[in-house]
C-alpha positions as CSV (number, residue, x, y, z in Angstrom):
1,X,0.0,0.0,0.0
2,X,3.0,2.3,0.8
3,X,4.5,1.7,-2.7
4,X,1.1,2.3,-4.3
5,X,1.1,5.4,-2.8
6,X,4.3,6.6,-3.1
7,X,3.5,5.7,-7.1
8,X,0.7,7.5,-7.0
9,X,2.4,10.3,-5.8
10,X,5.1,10.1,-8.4
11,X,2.9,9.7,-11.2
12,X,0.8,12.8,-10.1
13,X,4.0,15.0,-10.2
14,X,4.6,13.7,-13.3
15,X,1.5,14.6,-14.7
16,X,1.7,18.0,-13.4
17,X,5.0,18.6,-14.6
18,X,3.6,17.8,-18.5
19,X,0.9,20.1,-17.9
20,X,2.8,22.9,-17.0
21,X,6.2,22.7,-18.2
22,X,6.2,25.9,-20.9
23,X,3.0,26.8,-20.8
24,X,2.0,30.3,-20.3
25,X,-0.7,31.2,-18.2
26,X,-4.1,31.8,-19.8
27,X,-5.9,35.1,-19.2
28,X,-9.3,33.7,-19.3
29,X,-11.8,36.4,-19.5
30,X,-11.0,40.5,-19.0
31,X,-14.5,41.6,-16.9
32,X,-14.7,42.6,-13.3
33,X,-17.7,40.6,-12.2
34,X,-16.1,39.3,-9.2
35,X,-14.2,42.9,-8.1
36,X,-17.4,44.4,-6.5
37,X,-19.5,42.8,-4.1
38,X,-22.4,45.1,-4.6
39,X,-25.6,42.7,-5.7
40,X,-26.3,42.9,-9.3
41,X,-29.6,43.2,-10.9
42,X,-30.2,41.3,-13.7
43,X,-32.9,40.5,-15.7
44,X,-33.4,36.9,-17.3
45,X,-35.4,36.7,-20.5
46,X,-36.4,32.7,-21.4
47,X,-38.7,29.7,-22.1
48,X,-39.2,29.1,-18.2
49,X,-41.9,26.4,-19.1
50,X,-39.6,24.4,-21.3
51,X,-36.7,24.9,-19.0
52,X,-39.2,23.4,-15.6
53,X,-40.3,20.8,-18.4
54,X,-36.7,19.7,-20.1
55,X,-35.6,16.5,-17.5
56,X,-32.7,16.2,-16.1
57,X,-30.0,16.3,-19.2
58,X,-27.4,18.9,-18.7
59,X,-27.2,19.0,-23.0
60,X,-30.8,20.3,-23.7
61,X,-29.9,24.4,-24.5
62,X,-32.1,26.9,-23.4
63,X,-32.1,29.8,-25.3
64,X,-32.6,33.3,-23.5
65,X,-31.3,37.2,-22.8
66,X,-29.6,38.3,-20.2
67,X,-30.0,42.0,-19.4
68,X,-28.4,44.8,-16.9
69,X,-27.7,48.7,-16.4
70,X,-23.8,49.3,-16.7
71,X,-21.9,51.8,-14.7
72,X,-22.9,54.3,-17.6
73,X,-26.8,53.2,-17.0
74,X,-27.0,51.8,-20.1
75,X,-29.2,48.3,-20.6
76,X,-26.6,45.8,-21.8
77,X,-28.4,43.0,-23.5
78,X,-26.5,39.5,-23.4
79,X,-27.7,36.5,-25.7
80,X,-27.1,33.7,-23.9
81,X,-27.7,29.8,-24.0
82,X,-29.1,28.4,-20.6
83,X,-28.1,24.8,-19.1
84,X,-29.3,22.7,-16.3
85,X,-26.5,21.4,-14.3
86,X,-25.4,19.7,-11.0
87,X,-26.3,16.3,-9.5
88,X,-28.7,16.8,-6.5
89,X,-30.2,19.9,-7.2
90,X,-31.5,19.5,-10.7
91,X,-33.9,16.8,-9.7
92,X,-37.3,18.0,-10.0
93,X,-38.2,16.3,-6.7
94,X,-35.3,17.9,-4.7
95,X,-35.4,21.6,-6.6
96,X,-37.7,22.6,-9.0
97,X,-35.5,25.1,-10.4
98,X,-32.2,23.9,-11.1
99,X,-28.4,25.2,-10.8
100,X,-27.5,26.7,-14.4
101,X,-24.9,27.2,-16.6
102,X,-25.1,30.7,-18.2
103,X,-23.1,30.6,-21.8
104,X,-21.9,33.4,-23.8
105,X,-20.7,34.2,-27.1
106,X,-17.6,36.2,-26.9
107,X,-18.3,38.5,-29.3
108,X,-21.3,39.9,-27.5
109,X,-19.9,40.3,-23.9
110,X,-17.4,42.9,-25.2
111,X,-17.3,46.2,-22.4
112,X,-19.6,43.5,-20.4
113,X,-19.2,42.6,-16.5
114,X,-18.8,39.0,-18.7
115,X,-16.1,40.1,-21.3
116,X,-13.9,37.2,-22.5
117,X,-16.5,34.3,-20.5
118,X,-17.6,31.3,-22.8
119,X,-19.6,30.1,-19.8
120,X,-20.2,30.4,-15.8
121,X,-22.3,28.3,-13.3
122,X,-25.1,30.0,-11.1
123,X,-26.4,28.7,-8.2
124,X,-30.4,29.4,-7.8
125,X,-32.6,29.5,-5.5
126,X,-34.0,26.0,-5.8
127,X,-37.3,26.3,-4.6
128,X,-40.0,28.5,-6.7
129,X,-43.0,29.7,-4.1
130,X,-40.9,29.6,-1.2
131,X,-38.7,33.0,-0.4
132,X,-36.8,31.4,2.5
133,X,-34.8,29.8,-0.4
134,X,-33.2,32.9,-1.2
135,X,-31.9,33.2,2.7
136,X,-29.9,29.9,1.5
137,X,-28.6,31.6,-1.5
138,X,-27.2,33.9,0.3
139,X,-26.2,31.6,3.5
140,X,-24.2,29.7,0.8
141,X,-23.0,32.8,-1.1
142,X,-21.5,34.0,2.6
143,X,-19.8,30.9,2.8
144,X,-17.6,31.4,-0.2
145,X,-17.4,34.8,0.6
146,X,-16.0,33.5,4.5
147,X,-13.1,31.3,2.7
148,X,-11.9,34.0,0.3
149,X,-11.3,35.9,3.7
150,X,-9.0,33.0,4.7
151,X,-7.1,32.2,1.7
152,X,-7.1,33.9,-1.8
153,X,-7.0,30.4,-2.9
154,X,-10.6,30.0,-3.5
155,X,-13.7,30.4,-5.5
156,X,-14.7,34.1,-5.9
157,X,-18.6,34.8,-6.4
158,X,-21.1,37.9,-7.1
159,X,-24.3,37.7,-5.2
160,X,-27.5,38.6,-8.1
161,X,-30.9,39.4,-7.5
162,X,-32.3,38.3,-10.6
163,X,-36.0,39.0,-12.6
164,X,-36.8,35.6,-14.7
165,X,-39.4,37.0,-17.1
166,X,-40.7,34.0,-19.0
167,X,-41.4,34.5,-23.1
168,X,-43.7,31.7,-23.0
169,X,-46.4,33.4,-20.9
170,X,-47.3,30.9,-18.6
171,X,-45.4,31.9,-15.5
172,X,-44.9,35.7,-13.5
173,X,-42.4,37.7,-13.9
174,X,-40.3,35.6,-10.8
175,X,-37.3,37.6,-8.6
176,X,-34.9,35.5,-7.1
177,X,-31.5,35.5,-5.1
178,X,-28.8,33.8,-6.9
179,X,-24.8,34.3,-7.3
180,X,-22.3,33.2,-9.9
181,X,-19.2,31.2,-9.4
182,X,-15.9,31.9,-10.8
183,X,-14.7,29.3,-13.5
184,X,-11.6,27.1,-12.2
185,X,-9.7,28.2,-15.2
186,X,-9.7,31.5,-13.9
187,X,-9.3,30.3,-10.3
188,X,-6.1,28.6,-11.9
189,X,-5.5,31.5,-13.5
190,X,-5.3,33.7,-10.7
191,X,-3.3,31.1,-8.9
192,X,-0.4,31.2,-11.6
193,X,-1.5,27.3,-11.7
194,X,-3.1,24.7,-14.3
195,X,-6.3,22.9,-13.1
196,X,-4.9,19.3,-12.5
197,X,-7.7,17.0,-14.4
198,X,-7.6,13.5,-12.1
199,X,-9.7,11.0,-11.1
200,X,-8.6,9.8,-7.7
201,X,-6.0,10.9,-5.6
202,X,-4.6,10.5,-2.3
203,X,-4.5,13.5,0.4
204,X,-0.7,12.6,1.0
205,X,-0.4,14.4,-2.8
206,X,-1.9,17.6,-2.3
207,X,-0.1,20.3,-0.8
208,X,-0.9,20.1,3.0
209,X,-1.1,23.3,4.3
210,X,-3.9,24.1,2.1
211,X,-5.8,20.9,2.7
212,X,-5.8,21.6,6.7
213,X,-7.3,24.6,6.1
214,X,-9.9,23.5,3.9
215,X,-10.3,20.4,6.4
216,X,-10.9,22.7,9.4
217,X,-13.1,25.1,7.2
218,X,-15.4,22.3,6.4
219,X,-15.7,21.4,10.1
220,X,-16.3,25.3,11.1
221,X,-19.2,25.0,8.4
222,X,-20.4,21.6,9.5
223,X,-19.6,20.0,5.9
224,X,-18.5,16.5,5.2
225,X,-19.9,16.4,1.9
226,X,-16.4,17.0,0.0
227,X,-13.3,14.2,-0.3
228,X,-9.9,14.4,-1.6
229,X,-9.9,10.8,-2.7
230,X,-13.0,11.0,-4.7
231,X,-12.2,14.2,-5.5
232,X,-15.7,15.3,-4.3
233,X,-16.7,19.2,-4.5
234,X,-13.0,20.2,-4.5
235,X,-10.7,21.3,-7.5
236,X,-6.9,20.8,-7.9
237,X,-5.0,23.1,-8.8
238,X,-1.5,22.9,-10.2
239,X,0.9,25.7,-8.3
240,X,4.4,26.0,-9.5
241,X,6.8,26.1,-7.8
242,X,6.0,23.3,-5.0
243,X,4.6,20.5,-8.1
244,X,1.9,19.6,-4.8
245,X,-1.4,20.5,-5.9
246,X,-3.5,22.6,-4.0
247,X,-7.0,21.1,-3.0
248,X,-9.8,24.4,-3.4
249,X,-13.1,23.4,-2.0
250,X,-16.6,24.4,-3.2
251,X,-20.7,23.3,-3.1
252,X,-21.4,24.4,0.3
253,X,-25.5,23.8,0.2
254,X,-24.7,20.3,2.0
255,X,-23.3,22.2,5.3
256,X,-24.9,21.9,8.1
257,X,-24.8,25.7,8.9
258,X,-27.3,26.4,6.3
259,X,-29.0,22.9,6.8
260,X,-30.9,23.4,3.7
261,X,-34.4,21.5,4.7
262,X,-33.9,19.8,0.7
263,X,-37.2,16.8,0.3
264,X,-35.3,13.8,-1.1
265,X,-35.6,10.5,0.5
266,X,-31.8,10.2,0.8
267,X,-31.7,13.0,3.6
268,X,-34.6,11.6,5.7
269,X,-32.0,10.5,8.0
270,X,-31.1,13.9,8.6
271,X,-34.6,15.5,9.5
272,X,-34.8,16.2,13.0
273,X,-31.1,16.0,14.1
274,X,-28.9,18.8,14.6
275,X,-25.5,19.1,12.6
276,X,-22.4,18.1,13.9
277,X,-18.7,18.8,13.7
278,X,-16.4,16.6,11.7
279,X,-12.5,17.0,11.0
280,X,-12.6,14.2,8.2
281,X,-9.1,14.7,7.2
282,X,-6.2,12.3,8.9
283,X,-2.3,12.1,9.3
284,X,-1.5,15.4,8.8
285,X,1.6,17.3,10.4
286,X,0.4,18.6,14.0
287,X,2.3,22.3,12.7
288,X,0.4,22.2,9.6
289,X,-3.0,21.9,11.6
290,X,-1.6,24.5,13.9
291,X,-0.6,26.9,11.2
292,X,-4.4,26.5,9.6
293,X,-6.1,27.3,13.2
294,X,-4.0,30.1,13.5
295,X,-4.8,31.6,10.1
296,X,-8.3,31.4,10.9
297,X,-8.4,32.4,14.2
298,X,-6.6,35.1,12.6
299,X,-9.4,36.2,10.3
300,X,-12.2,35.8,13.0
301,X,-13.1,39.3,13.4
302,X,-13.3,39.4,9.7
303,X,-15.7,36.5,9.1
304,X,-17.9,37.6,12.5
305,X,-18.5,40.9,10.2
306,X,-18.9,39.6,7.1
307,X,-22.4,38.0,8.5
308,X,-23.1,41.1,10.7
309,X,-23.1,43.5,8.5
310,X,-24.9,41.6,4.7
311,X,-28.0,43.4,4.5
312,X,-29.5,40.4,3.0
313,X,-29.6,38.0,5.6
314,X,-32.2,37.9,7.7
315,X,-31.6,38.6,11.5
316,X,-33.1,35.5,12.6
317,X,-30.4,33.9,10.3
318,X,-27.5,36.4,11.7
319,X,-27.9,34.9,15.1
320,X,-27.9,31.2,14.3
321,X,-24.8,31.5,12.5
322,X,-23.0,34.0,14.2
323,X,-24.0,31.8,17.7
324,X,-22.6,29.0,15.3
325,X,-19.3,30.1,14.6
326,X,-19.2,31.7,18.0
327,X,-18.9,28.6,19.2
328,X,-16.4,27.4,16.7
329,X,-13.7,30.1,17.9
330,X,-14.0,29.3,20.9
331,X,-13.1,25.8,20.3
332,X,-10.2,27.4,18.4
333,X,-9.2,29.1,21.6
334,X,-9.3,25.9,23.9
335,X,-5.8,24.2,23.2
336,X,-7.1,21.0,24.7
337,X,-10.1,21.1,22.4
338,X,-8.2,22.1,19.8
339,X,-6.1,18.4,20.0
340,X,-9.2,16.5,20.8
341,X,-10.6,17.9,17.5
342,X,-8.2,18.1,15.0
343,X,-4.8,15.7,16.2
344,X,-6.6,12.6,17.5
């Protein structure tokens, strides 16, 4: 098992040394949608009824037009294809609208908040009918928001409040919470890395530093569904000089603090329990873990802000999760938690 792994290891630093050995880094799209965190206000133009209709296939295109005011208040018209995407959430009996994939034609986005983008994914509100789904959006939104604040090796993402006007007639005018997600390439981009396509891999190859932190983040947020081996909600990313690649988490609607109250038979075991904690990740340097609690507890006062002061979650909301992490720094501040936790 040793060798294995050790081969493993090898062959994924030889892989990553193909990848990026001469190549130049690839400037992926030239817009500032992620450099403001002000909510933008689109307006969504489509076929709602065929897109509610379609199944479950990620391949059906939905044609629409995406619309905004500019910084110069002018209306910006984008035409755009629409896809359904994801696992869970596109199943009509878990969300009955789904995660999409926005894509654009180059040409058009030109001067756009999109210039340069062939495609981004948005997460939605899930539920039509119910507006407590968009206090999830945003619960989820605040999470991404939370791990930029530790490390800039993350996803970034722009909160939207979006009209969906439906050209077929047969639905209102429907305005909804979402945000968009920045592409790995540009992730990778921004890293000065190459996104590292595997399909397993063992923790022992990704850079470790990184992985502690994304291992106690998951535990702050009361998330276990992510896995390095798997490679489960994470992303690789290739980072010269150390040839270890770094693991970048993301999907947080499975955390326990949102506890999104999804109906699908496979959660029933959940319904009535409260989350717990779980540090899932195993023999990792004791220093390493160290460094990551320190970083964090580092960034406390920052990440106690950044739900105190969004003017879109609800107070109700502010105070479970702020009483929620509370009680995460303070296990932060007990050393003797801190080994029971995280070292044995």
């Amino acid at each position: 098992m040793i060798l294995y792994k050790y081969l493993s290891f090898l062959f994924a630093l030889v892989q990553f040394s193909l990848v990026t050995s001469g190549q130049s880094v690839k400037q992926f799209y030239k817009g500032d949608l992620f450099e403001n965190d002000s909510v933008l206000e689109l307006t969504i133009k489509m076929n709602c009824d065929s897109l509610y209709n379609g199944g479950f296939s990620e391949s059906i295109e939905y044609k629409g037009v995406m619309s905004y005011r500019n910084d110069s208040d002018h209306v910006l018209m984008l035409p755009i294809k629409i896809t359904k995407r994801g696992h869970f959430r596109k199943m009509y009996n878990v969300c009955n609208f789904p995660p999409l994939r926005i894509e654009f034609s180059k040409k058009t986005t030109k001067n756009s908040l999109f210039e340069g983008m062939e495609k981004i994914k948005m997460v939605t509100h899930c539920i039509n009918g119910d507006s407590s789904f968009d206090q999830y959006v945003i619960e989820e939104y605040l999470i991404y928001k939370a791990y930029n604040i530790i490390t800039d090796y993350s996803f970034k993402v722009r909160l939207a409040k979006i009209n969906y006007v439906d050209i077929s007639g047969k639905n209102p005018v429907m305005t909804r919470y979402a945000f968009f997600i920045e592409n790995t390439g540009s992730l990778a981009n921004r890293m000065k890395g190459t996104k590292l396509n595997y399909h397993y891999v063992y923790p022992e190859v990704v850079e470790q530093y990184h992985y502690c932190l994304a291992g106690i983040f998951q535990y702050m947020i009361y998330n276990t569904d992510w896995s390095i081996n798997l490679l489960h909600n994470v992303e690789l990313i290739g980072v010269y000089p150390s040839l270890r690649p770094v693991a970048v988490p993301f999907d947080f609607d499975m955390a326990g603090l949102i506890n999104i109250p999804y109906n699908s038979p496979i959660l029933a075991y959940k319904q009535g329990k409260d989350p717990e904690r779980q540090f899932t990740i195993k023999k990792v340097n004791r220093k390493l873990i160290v460094a990551a609690v320190n970083r964090i507890k580092f960034k406390k006062g920052e990440i106690l802000s950044l739900y105190k002061k969004n003017p879109y979650l609800s107070e109700s909301n502010k105070v479970k999760t702020l009483g929620s992490l509370s009680s995460f720094f303070r296990i932060l501040d007990d050393h003797k938690l801190v080994r029971t936790e995280f070292f044995k």
